[in-house]
C-alpha positions as CSV (number, residue, x, y, z in Angstrom):
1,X,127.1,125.9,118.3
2,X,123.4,125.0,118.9
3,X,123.9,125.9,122.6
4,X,125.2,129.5,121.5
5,X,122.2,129.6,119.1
6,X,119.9,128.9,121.8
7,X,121.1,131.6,124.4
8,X,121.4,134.4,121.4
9,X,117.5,133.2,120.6
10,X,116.8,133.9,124.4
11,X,118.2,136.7,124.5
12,X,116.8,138.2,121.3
13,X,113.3,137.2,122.5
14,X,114.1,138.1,126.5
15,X,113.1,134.4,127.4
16,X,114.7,133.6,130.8
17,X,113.9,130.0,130.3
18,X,115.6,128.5,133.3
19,X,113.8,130.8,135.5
20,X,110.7,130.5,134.7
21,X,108.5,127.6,136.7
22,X,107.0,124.9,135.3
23,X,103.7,125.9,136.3
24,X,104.1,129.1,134.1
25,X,105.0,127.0,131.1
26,X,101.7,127.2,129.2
27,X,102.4,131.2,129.1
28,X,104.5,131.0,126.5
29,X,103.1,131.6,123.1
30,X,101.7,128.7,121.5
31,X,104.2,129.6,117.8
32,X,106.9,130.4,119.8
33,X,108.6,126.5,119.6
34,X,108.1,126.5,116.1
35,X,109.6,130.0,115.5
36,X,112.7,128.9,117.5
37,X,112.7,125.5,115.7
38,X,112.3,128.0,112.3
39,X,115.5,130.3,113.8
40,X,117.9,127.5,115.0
41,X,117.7,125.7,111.1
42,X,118.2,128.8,109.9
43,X,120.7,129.4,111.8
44,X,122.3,125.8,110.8
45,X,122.1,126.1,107.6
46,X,123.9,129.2,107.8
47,X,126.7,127.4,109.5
48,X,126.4,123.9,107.2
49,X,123.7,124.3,104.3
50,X,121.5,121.6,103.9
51,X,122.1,120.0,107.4
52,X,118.4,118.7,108.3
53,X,117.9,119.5,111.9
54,X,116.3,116.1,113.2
55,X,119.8,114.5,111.9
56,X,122.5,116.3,112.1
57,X,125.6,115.2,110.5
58,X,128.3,113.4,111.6
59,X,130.9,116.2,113.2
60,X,133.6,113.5,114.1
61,X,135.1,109.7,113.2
62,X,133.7,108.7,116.6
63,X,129.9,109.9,115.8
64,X,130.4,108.1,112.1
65,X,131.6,105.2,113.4
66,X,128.6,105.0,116.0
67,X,126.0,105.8,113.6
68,X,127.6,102.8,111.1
69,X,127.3,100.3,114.3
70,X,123.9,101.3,115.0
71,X,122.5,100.7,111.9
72,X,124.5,97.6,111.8
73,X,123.5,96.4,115.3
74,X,119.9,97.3,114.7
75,X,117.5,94.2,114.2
76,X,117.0,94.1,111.6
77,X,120.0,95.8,109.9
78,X,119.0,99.5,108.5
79,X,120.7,100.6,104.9
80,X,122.6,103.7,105.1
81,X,122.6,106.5,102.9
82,X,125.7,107.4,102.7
83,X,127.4,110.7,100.6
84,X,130.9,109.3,99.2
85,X,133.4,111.5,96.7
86,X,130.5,113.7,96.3
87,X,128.1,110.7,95.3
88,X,125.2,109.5,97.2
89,X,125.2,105.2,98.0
90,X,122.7,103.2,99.5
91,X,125.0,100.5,101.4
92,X,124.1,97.7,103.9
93,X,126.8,97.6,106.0
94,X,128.8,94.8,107.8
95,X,132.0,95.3,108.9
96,X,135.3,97.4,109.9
97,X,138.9,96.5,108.5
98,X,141.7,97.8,108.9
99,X,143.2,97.5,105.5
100,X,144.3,101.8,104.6
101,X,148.2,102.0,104.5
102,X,148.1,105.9,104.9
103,X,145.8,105.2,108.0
104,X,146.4,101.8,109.3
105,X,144.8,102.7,112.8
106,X,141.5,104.0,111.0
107,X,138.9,101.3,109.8
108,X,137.4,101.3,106.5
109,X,133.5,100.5,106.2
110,X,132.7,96.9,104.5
111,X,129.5,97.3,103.4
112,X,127.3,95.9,99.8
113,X,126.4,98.8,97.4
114,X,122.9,98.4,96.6
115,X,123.2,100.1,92.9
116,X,126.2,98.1,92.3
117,X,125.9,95.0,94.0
118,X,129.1,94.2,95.1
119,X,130.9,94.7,98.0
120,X,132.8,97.7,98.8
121,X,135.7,99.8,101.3
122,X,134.3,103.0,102.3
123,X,137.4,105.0,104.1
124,X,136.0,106.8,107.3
125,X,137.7,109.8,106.9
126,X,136.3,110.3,103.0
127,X,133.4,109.8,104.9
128,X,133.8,112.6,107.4
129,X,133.5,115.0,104.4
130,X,130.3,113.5,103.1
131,X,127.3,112.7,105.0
132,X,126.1,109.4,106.8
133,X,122.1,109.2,107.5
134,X,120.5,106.1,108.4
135,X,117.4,105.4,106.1
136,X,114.0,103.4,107.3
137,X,114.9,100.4,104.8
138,X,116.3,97.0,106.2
139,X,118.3,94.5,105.0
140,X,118.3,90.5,105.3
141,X,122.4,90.2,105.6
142,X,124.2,88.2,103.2
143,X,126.9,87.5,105.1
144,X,127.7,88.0,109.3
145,X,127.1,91.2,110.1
146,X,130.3,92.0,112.5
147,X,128.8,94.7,114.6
């Protein structure tokens, strides 16, 4: 989609990006980035309103999943902000398990809720509906963080 998005904005502005050499780079208009940053959100938000365009969200289980080990992996561990059954958590996450009957080969998310300070199961594909962001706060674990 943001590939498609990026050829249409060439074309509507007659840009022939990939032929123009790098010395000739400093022709181009000094707005013009930030008018095609302005075009592609729109754009975006078009196709998924309220999708920030420095982090996209997830578009598949892989992507969620990576994004949950990142922030799990980091050092030290990030908190996620998470969008779950239309309600927005602030979770430290820790683990996978396999524990859904209906979807035995898709992990759930083990992670603390910070509002409600207990552990909790997150199912993936609940998640795929929501939104999964990593936020700039870290945790100290209280248990082993299985990533």
């Amino acid at each position: 989609m943001v590939r498609r998005l990026g050829q249409e904005l060439g074309e509507q502005l007659d840009l022939p990006l990939r032929d123009r050499p790098p010395e000739q780079m400093d022709l181009f208009d000094p707005g013009l980035v930030e008018r095609l940053r302005q075009q592609l959100q729109q754009g975006l938000q078009q196709q998924q309103p309220g999708l920030p365009l420095d982090q996209p969200q997830p578009a598949n289980l892989a992507e969620i999943i990576a994004r949950i080990n990142q922030s799990g992996r980091s050092k030290p561990p990030l908190i996620l902000r998470i969008t779950y059954n239309g309600k927005e958590r602030f979770v430290e996450p820790y683990s996978f398990r396999y524990r859904d009957k209906d979807n035995p080969h898709i992990p759930q998310l083990m992670a603390f809720s910070v509002a409600d300070g207990i552990i909790k199961s997150f199912k993936l594909l609940t998640l795929l509906a929501g939104d999964v962001q990593f936020t700039d706060r870290s945790y100290n674990p209280r248990w082993p963080v299985e990533f």
